[in-house]
C-alpha positions in Angstrom: 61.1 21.6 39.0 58.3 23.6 40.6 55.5 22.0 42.5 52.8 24.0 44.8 50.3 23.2 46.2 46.6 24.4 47.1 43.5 23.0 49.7 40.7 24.0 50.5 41.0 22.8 54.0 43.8 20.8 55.9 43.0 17.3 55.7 43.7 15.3 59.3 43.5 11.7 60.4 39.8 12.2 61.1 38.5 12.9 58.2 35.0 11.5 57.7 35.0 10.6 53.7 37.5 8.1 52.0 40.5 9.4 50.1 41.1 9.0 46.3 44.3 10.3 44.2 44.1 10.9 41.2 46.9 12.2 38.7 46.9 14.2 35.6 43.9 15.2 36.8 44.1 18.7 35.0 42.1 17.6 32.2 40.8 14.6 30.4 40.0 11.6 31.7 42.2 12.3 34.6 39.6 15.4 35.2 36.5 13.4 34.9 37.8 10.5 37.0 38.2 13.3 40.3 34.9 14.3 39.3 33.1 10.8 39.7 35.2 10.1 43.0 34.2 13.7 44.5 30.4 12.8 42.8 30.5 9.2 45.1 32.1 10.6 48.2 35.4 11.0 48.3 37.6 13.6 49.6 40.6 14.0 46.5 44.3 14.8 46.3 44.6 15.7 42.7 47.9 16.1 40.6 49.1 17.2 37.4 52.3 19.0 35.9 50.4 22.1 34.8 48.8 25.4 36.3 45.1 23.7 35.6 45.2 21.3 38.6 44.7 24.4 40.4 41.8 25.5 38.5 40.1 22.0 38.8 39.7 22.5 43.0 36.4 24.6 43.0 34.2 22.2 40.8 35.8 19.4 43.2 34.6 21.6 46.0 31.0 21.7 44.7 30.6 18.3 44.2 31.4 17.9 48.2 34.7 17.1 48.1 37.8 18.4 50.3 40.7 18.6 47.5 44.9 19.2 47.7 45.8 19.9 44.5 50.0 19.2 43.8 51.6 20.5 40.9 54.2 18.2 40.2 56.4 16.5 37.3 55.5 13.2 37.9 58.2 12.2 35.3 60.5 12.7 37.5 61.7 11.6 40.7 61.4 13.5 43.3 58.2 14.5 41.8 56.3 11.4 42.9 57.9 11.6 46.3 56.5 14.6 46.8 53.2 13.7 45.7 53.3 10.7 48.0 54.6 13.1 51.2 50.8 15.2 50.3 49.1 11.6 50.2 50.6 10.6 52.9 50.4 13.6 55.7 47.6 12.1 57.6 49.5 9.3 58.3 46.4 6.7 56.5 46.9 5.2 53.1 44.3 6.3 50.6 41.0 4.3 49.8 41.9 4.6 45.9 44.4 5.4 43.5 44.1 6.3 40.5 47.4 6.0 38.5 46.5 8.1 35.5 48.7 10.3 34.3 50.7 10.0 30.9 51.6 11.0 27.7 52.0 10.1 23.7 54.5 10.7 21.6 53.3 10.4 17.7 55.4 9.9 14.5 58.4 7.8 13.1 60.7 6.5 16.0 64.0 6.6 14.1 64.1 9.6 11.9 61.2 11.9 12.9 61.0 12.0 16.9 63.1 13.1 19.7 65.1 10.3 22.0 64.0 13.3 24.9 60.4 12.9 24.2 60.5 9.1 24.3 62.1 9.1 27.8 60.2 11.6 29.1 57.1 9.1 28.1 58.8 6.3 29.3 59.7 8.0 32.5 55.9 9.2 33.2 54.0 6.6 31.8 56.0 3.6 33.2 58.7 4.6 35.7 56.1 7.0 37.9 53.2 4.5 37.8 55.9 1.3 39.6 57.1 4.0 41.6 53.6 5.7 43.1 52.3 1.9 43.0 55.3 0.6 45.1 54.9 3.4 47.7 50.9 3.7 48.3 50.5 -0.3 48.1 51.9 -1.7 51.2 49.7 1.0 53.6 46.5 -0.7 51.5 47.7 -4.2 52.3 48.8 -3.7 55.9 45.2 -2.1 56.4 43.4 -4.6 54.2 42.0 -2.5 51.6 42.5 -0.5 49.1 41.5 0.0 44.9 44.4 1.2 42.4 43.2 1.7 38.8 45.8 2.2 35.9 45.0 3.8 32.9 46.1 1.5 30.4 44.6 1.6 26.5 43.3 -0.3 23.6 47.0 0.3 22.0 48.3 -2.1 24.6 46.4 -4.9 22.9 49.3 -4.9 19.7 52.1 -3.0 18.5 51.4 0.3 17.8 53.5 1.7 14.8 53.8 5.7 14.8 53.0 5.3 18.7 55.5 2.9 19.3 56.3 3.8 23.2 53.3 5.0 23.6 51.7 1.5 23.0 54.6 -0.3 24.4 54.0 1.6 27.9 50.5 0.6 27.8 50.9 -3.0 27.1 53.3 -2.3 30.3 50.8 -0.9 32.0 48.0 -3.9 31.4 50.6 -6.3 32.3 51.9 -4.9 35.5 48.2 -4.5 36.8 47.5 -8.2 35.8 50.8 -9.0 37.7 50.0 -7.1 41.2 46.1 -8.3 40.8 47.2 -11.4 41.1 50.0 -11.5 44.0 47.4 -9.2 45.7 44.6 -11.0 46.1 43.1 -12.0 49.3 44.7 -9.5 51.1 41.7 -6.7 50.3 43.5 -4.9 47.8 42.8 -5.1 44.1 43.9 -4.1 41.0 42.0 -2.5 37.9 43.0 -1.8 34.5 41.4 0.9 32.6 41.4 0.2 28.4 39.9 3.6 26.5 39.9 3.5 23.0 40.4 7.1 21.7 38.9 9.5 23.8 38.3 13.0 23.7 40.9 14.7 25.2 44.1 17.2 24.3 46.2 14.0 24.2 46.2 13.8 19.8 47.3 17.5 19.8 50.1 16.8 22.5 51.2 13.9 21.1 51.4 15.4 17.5 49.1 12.6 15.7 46.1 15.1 14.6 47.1 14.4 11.1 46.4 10.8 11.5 43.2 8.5 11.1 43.0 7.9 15.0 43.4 11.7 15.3 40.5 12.7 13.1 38.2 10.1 13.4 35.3 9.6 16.4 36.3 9.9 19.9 34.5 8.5 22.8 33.5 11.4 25.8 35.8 11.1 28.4 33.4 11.0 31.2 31.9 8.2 30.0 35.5 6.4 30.5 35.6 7.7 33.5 32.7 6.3 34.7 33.4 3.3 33.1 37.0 2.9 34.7 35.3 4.0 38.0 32.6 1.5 38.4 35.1 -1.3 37.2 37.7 -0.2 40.3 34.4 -0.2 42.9 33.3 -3.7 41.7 37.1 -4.9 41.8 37.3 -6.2 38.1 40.5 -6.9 36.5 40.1 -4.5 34.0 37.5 -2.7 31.1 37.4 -2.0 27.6 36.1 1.4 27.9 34.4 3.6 25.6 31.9 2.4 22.2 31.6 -1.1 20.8 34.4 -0.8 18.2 36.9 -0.3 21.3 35.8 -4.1 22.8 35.9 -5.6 18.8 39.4 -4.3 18.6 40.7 -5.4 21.8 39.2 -9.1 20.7 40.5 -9.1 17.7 43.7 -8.4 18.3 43.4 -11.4 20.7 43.3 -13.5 17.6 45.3 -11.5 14.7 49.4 -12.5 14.5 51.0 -9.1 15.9 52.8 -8.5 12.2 48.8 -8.5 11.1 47.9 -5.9 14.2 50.7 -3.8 13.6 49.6 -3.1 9.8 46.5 -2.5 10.8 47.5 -0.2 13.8 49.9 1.8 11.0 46.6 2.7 8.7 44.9 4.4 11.7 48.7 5.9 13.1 51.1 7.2 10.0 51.3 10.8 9.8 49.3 12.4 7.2 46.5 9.5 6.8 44.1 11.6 8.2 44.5 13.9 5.5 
């Protein structure tokens, strides 16, 4: 595993502005949500698997940010302790976490996937989010505050045929963010889901579904989630539908629809070729 590390300036337990982490925050909506912390005054430890998280620092830097970028696997490991040792080298938990990071892994389960890539999603998308959550948490409680925002999905609202992990992480996700909201409150921590519909991002080409409906079809800006997700964590909300009307009609109506009825409807928009 290789991990490095760059800064534009040694952060110390004096800093003046509060400190947000964000990961796989190379790109996407990872990307836009260091944007709108460095926009509102945070200082940023950023993090992300690939070279990019490097490149992100100077538009950080412009927005008035100091920034510590990690390249880690967060799928594995040691990879999120080592994250947590950057976070943590001030000795002061951070003001805001955002647990963002994950993958998708597109096409027919049994007969046309990898069992490698479905652990690796499992391991990233679930296993690193309990495991950065259980280790930045207590410093927020013990000081009385703190924000953690997951990025969750729409697909966590129903089985999700043709994303089958995928969707099953994110339900994980919205659940285990419900769970801690509520053993957490009153103690000045809280707990935010973040629900984007498809957005526009490099995750339909990584996860091998740009041959599908979902994959072809309109895409909501990812700064716009972003922004959304951010001003849900900063008013302490349990969680938003981000992104265009059609997201919040789909997340109600799968509120009402038996799962067997979700799940054909999730397999239209999902099956390899349909967006042919």
């Amino acid at each position: 595993m290789t991990t490095s590390t760059s800064s534009t300036s040694p952060r110390g337990s004096g800093r003046d502005k509060p400190l947000a982490v964000v990961t796989g925050a190379s790109s996407g909506i990872g990307l836009e949500l260091a944007r709108v912390f460095a926009d509102n005054g945070f200082d940023l430890v950023v993090a992300a698997e690939d070279d990019r998280i490097h490149d992100v620092v100077p538009d950080l830097v412009e927005r008035g940010a100091l920034v510590e970028a990690v390249k880690v696997d967060l799928g594995a490991f040691e990879g999120v302790e080592r994250l947590v040792g950057a976070v943590q080298r001030d000795g002061e938990p951070p003001e805001a976490v955002a647990i963002n990071a994950g993958i998708g892994v597109g096409g027919d389960f049994t007969r046309d996937t990898e069992l490698e890539e479905h652990l690796r999603l499992v391991n990233l998308n679930v296993t690193s989010a309990v495991h950065l959550a259980k280790r930045v948490l207590p410093g927020m409680v013990e000081r009385g505050s703190g924000r953690v925002l997951f990025t969750s999905s729409i697909a966590a609202t129903g089985p999700g045929p043709f994303q089958s992990t995928y969707a099953a992480s994110k339900a994980f996700l919205s659940s285990f963010a419900e769970a801690l909201r509520e053993e957490l409150k009153d103690t000045g921590v809280t707990v935010t889901a973040l629900m984007p519909g498809p957005t526009d991002t490099d995750f339909f080409r990584r996860a091998d579904m740009e041959d599908t409906r979902v994959g072809t079809g309109p895409k909501d800006d990812a700064a716009t989630v972003a922004r959304e997700g951010f001003d849900a964590l900063m008013a302490g909300k349990d969680k938003v539908v981000a992104g265009g009307l059609k997201n919040r009609v789909q997340a109600a109506a799968s509120q009402l629809l038996p799962d067997a009825v979700g799940a054909k409807g999730q397999k239209q928009m999902t099956e390899p070729g349909s967006g042919d």
